[in-house]
MOPAC internal coordinates of N, CA, C and O (Angstrom, degrees):
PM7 1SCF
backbone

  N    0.0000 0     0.00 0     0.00 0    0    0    0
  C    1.4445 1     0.00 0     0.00 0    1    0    0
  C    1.5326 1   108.96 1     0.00 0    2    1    0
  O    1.2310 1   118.37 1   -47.13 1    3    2    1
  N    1.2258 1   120.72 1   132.87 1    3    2    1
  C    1.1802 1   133.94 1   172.42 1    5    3    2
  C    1.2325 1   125.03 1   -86.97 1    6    5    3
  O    1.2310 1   120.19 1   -62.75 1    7    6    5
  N    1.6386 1   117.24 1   117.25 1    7    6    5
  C    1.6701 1   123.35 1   178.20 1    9    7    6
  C    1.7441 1   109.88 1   -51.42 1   10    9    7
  O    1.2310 1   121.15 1   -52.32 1   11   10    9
  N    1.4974 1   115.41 1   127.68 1   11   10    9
  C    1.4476 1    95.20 1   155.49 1   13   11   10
  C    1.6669 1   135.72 1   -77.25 1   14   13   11
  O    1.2310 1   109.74 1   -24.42 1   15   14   13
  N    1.1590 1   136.85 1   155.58 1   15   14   13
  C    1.1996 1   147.32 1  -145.70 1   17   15   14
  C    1.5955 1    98.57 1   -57.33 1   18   17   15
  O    1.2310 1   116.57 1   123.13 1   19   18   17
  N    1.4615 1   124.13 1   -56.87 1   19   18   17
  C    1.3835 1   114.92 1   152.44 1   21   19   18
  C    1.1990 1   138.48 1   -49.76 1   22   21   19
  O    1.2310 1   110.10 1   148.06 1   23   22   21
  N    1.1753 1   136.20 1   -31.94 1   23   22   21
  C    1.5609 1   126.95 1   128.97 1   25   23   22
  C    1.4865 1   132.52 1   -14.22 1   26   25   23
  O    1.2310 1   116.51 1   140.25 1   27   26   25
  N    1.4357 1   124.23 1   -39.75 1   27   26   25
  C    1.2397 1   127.06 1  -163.65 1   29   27   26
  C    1.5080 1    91.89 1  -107.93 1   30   29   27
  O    1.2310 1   115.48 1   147.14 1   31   30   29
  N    1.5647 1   126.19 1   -32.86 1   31   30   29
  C    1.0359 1   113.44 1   170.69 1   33   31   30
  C    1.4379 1   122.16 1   -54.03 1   34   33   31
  O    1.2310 1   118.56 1   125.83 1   35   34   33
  N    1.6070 1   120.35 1   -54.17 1   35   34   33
  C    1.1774 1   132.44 1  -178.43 1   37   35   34
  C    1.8765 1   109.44 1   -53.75 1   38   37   35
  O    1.2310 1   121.43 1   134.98 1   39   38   37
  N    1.2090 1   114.86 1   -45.02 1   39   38   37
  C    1.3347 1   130.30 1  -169.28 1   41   39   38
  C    2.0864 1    89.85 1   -62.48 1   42   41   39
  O    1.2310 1   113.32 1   154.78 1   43   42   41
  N    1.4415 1   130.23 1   -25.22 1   43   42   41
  C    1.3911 1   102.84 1  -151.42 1   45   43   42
  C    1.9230 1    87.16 1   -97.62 1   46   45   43
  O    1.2310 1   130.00 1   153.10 1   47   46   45
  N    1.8573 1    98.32 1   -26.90 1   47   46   45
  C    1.7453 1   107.94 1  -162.79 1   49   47   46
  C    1.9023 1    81.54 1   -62.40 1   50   49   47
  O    1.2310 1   122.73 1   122.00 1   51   50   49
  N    1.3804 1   112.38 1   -58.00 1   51   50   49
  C    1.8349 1   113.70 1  -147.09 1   53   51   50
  C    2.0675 1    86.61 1   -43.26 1   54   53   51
  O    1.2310 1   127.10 1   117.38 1   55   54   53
  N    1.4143 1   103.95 1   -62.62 1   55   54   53
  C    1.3979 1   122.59 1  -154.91 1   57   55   54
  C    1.4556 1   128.55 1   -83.75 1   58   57   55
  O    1.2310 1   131.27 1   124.65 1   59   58   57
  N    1.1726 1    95.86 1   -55.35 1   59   58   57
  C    1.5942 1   103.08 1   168.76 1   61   59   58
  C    1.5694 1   129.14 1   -82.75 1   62   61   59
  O    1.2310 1   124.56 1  -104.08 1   63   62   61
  N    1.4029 1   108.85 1    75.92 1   63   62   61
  C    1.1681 1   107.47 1  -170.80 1   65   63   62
  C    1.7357 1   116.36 1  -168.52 1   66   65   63
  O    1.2310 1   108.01 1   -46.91 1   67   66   65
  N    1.3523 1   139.99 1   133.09 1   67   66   65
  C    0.8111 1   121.59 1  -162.08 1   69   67   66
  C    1.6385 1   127.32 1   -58.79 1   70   69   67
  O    1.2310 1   125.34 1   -36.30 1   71   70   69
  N    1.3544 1   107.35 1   143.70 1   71   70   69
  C    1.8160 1   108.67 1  -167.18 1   73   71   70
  C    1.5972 1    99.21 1   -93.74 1   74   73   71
  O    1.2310 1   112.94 1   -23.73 1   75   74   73
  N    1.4801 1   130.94 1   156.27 1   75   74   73
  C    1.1775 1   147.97 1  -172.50 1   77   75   74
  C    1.8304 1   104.96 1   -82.08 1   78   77   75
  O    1.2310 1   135.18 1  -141.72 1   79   78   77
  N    1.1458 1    88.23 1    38.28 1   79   78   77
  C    1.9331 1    80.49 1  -175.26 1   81   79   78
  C    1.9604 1   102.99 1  -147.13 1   82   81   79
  O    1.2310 1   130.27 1   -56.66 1   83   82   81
  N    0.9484 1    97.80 1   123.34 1   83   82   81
  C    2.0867 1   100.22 1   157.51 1   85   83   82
  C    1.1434 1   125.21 1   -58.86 1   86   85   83
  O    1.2310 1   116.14 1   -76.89 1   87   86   85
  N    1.2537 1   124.95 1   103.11 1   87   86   85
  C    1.4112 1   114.20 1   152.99 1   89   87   86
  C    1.1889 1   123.89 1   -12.17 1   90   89   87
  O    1.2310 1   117.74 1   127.87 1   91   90   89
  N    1.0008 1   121.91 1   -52.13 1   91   90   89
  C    1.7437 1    96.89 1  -157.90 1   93   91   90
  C    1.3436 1   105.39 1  -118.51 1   94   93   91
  O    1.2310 1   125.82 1  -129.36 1   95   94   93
  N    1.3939 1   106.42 1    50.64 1   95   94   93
  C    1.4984 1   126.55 1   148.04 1   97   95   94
  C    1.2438 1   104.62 1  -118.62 1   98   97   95
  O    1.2310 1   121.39 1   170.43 1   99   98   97
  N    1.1520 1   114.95 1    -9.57 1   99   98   97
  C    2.0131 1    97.18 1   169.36 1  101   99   98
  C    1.2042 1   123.11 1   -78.98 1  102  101   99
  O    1.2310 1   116.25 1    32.90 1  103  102  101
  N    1.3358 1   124.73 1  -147.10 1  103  102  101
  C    1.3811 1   134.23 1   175.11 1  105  103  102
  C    1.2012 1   110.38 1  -127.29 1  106  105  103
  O    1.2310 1   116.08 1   -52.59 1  107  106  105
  N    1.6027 1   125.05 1   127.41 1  107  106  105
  C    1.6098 1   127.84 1   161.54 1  109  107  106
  C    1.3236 1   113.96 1   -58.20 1  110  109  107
  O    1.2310 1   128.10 1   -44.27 1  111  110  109
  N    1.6399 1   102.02 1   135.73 1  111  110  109
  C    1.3286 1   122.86 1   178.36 1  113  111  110
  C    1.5947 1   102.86 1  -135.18 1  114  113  111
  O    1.2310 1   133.74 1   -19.16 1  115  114  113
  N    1.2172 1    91.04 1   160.84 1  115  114  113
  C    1.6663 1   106.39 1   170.77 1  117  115  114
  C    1.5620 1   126.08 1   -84.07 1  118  117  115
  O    1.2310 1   118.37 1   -51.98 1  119  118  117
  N    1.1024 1   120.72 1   128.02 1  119  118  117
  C    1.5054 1   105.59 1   177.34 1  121  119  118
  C    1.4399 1   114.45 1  -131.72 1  122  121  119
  O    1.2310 1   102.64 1   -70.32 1  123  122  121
  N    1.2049 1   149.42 1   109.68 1  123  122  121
  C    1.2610 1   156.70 1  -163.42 1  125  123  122
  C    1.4287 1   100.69 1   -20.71 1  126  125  123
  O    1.2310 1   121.34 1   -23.35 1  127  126  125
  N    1.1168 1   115.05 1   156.65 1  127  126  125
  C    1.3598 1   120.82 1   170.84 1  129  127  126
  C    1.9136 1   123.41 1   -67.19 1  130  129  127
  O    1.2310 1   132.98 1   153.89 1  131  130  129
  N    1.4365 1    92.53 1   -26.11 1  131  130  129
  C    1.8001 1    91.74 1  -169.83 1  133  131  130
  C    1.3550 1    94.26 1  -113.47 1  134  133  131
  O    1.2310 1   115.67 1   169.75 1  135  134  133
  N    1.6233 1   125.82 1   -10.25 1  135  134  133
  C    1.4827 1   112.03 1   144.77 1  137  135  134
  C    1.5502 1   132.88 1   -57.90 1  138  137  135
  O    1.2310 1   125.70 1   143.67 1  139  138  137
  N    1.4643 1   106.65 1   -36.33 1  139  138  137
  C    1.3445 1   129.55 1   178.32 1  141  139  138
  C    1.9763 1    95.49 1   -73.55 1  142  141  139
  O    1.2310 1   124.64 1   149.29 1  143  142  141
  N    0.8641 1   108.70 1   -30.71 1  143  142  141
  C    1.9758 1   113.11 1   175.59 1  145  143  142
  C    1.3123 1   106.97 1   -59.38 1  146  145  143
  O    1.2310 1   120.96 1   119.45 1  147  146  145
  N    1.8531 1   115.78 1   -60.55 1  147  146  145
  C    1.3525 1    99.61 1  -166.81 1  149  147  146
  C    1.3547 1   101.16 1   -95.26 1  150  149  147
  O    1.2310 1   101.81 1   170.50 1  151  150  149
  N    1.1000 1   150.81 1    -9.50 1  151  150  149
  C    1.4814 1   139.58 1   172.64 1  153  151  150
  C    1.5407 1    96.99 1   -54.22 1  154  153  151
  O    1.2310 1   117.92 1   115.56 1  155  154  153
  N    1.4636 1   121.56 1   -64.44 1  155  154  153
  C    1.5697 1   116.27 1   172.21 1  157  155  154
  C    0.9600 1   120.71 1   -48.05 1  158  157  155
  O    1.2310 1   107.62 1   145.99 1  159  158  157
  N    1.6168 1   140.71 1   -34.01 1  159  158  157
  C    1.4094 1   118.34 1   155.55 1  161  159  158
  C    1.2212 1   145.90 1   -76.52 1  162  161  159
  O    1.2310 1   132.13 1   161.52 1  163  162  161
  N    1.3404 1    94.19 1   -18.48 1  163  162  161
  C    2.2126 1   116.47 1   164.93 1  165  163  162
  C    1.3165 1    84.31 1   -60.85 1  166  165  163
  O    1.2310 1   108.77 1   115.50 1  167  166  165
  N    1.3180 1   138.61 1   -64.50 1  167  166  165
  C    1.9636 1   125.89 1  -144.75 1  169  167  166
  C    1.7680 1   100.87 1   -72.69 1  170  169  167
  O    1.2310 1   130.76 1   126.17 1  171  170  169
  N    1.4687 1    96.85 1   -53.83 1  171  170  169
  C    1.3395 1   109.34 1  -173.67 1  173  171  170
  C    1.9558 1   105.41 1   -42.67 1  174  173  171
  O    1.2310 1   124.66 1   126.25 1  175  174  173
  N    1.4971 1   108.65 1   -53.75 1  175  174  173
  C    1.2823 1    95.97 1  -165.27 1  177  175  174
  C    1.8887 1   125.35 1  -118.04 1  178  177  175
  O    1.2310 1   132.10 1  -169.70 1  179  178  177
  N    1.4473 1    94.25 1    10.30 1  179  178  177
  C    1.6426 1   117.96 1   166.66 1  181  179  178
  C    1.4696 1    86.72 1  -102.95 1  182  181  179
  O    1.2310 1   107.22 1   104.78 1  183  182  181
  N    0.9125 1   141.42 1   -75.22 1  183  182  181
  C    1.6518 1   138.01 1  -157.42 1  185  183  182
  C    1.2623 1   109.23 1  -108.32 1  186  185  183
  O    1.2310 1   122.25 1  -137.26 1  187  186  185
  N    1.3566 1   113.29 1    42.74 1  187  186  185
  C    1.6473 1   117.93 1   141.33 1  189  187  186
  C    1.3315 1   102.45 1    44.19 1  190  189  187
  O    1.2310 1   120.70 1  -121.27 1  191  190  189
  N    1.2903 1   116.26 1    58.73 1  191  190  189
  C    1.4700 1   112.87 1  -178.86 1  193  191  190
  C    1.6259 1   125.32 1    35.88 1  194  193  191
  O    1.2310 1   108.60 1  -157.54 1  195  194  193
  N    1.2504 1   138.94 1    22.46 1  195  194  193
  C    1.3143 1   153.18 1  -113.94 1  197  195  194
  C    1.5351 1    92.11 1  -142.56 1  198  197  195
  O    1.2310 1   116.48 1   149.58 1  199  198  197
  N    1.4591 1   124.30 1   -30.42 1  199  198  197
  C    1.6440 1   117.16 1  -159.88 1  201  199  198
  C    1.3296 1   102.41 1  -132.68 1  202  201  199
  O    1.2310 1   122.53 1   -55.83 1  203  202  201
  N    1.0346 1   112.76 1   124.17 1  203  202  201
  C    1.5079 1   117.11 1  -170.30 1  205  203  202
  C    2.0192 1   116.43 1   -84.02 1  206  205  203
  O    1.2310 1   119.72 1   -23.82 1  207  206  205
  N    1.2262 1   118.14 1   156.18 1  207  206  205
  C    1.1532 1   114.98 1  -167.02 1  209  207  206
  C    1.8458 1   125.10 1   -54.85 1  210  209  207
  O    1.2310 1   148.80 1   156.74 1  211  210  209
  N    1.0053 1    61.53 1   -23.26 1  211  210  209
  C    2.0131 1    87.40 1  -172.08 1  213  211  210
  C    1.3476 1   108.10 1   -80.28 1  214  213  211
  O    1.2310 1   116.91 1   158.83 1  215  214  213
  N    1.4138 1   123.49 1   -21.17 1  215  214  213
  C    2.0763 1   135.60 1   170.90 1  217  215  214
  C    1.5863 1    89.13 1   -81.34 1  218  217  215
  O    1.2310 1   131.68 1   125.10 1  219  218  217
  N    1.0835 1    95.05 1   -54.90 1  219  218  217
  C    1.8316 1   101.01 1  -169.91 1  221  219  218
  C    1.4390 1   106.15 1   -33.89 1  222  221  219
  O    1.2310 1   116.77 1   102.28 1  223  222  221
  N    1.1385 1   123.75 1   -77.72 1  223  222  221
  C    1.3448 1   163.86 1  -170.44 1  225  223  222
  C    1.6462 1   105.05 1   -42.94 1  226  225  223
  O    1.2310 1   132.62 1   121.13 1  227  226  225
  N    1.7030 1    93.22 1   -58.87 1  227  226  225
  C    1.8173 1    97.71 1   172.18 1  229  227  226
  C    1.4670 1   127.82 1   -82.70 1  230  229  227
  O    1.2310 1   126.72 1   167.71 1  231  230  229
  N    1.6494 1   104.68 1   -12.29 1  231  230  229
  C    1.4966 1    93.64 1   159.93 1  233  231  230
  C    1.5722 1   132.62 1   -87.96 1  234  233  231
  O    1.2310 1   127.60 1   167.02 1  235  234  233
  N    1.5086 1   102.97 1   -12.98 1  235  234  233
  C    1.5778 1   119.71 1   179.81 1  237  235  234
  C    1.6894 1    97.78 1   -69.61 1  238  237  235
  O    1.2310 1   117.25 1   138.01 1  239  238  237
  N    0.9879 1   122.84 1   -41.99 1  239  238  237
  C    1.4051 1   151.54 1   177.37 1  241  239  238
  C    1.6125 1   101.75 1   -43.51 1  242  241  239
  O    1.2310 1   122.59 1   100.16 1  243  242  241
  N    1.4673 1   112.65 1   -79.84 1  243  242  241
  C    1.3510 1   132.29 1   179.01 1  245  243  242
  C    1.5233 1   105.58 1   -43.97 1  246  245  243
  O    1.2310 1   121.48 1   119.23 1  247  246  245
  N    1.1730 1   114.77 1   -60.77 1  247  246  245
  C    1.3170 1   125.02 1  -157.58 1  249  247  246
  C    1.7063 1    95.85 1   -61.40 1  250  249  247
  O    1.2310 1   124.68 1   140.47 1  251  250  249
  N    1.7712 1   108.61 1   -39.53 1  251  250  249
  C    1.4622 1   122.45 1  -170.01 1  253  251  250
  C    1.6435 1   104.03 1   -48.06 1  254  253  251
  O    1.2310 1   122.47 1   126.46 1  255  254  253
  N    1.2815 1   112.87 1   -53.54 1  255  254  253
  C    1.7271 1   136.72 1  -161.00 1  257  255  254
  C    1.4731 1   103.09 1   -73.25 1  258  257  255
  O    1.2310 1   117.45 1   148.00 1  259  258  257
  N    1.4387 1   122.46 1   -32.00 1  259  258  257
  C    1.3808 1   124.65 1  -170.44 1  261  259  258
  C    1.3961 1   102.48 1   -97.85 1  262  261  259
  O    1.2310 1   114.80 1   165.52 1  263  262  261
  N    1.2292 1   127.46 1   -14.48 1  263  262  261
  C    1.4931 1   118.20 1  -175.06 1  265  263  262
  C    1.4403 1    94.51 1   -87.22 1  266  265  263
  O    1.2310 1   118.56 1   123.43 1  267  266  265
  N    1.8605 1   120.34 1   -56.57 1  267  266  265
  C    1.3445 1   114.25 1  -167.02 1  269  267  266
  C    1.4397 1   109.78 1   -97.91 1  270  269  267
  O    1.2310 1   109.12 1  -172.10 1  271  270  269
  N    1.2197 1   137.99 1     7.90 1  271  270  269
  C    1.3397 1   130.81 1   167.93 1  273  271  270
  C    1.2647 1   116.78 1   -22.22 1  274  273  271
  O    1.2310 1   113.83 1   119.84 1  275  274  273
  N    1.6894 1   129.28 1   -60.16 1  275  274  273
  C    1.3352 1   110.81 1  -178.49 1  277  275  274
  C    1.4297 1   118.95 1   -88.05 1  278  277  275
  O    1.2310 1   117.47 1  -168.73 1  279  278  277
  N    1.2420 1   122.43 1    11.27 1  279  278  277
  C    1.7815 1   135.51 1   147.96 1  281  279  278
  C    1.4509 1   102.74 1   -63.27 1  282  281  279
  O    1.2310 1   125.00 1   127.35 1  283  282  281
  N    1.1793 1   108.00 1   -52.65 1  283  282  281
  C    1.8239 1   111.36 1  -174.98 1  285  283  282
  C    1.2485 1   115.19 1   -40.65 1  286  285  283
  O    1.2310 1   126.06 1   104.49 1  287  286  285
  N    1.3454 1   105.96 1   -75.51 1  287  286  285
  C    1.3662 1   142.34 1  -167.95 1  289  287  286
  C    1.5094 1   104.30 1   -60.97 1  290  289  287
  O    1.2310 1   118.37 1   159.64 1  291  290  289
  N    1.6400 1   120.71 1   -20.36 1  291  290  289
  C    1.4218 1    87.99 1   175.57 1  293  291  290
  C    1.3252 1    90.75 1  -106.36 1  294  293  291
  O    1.2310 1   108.14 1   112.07 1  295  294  293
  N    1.0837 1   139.76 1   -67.93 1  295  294  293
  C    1.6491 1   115.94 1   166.10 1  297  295  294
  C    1.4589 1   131.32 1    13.36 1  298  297  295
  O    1.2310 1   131.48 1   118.93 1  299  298  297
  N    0.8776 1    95.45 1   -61.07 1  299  298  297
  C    1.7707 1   115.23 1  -171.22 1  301  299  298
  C    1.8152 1    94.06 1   -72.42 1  302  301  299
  O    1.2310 1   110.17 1   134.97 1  303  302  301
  N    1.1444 1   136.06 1   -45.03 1  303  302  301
  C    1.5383 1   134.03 1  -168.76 1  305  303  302
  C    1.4934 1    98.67 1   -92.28 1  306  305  303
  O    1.2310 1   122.81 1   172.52 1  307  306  305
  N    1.4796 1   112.21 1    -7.48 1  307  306  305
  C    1.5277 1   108.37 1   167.23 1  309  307  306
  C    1.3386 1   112.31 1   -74.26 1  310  309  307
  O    1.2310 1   130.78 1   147.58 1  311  310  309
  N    1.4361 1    96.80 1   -32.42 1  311  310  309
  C    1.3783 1    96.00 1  -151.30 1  313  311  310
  C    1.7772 1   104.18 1  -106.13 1  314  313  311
  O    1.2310 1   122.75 1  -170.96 1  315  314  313
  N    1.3518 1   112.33 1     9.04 1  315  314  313
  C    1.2067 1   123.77 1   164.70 1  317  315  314
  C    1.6768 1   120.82 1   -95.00 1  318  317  315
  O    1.2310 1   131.02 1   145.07 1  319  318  317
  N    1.4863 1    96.35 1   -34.93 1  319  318  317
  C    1.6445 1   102.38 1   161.19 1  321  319  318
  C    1.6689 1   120.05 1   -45.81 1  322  321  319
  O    1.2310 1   135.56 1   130.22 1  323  322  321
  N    1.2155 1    87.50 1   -49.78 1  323  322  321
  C    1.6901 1    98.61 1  -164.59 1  325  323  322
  C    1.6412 1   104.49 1   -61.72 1  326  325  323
  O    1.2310 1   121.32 1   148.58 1  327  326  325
  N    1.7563 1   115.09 1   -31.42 1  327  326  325
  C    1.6158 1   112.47 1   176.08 1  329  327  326
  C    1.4679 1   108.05 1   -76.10 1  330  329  327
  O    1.2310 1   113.32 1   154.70 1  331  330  329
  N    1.1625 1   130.24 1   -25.30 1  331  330  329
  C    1.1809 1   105.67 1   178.19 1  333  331  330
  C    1.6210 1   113.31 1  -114.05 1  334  333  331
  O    1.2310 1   120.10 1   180.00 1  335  334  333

């Protein structure tokens, strides 16, 4: 299936773009090696080498928390019920 042209637009504004945070105030994590492949080639060649892995990473992130937040959230009180 083929993205429409606004699709790819939206996909570069949500993601490719610098995130409001420093590296090296976060925390190291691991990321697969051929995950760590195409994130370097999405930045490298949607964002012109321009966006660093760590924006990448926190806007896929952001976008992750705001889509399923209320998936989260009831999950999470499900699954807090059940401990106590």
């Amino acid at each position: 299936m083929r993205m429409k042209k606004e699709s790819k637009i939206n996909y570069k504004s949500l993601f490719v773009r610098e995130a409001p945070i420093i590296a090296r105030q976060g925390k190291q994590v691991y990321i697969r090696n051929d995950y760590h492949d195409r994130i370097l080639k999405i930045i490298q060649v949607i964002g012109g080498n321009e966006v660093s892995i760590a924006s990448y990473i926190d806007n896929v992130l952001t976008h992750h928390f705001n889509t399923y937040q209320n998936e989260i959230i009831e999950s999470y009180n499900q699954h807090l019920k059940s401990i106590f």
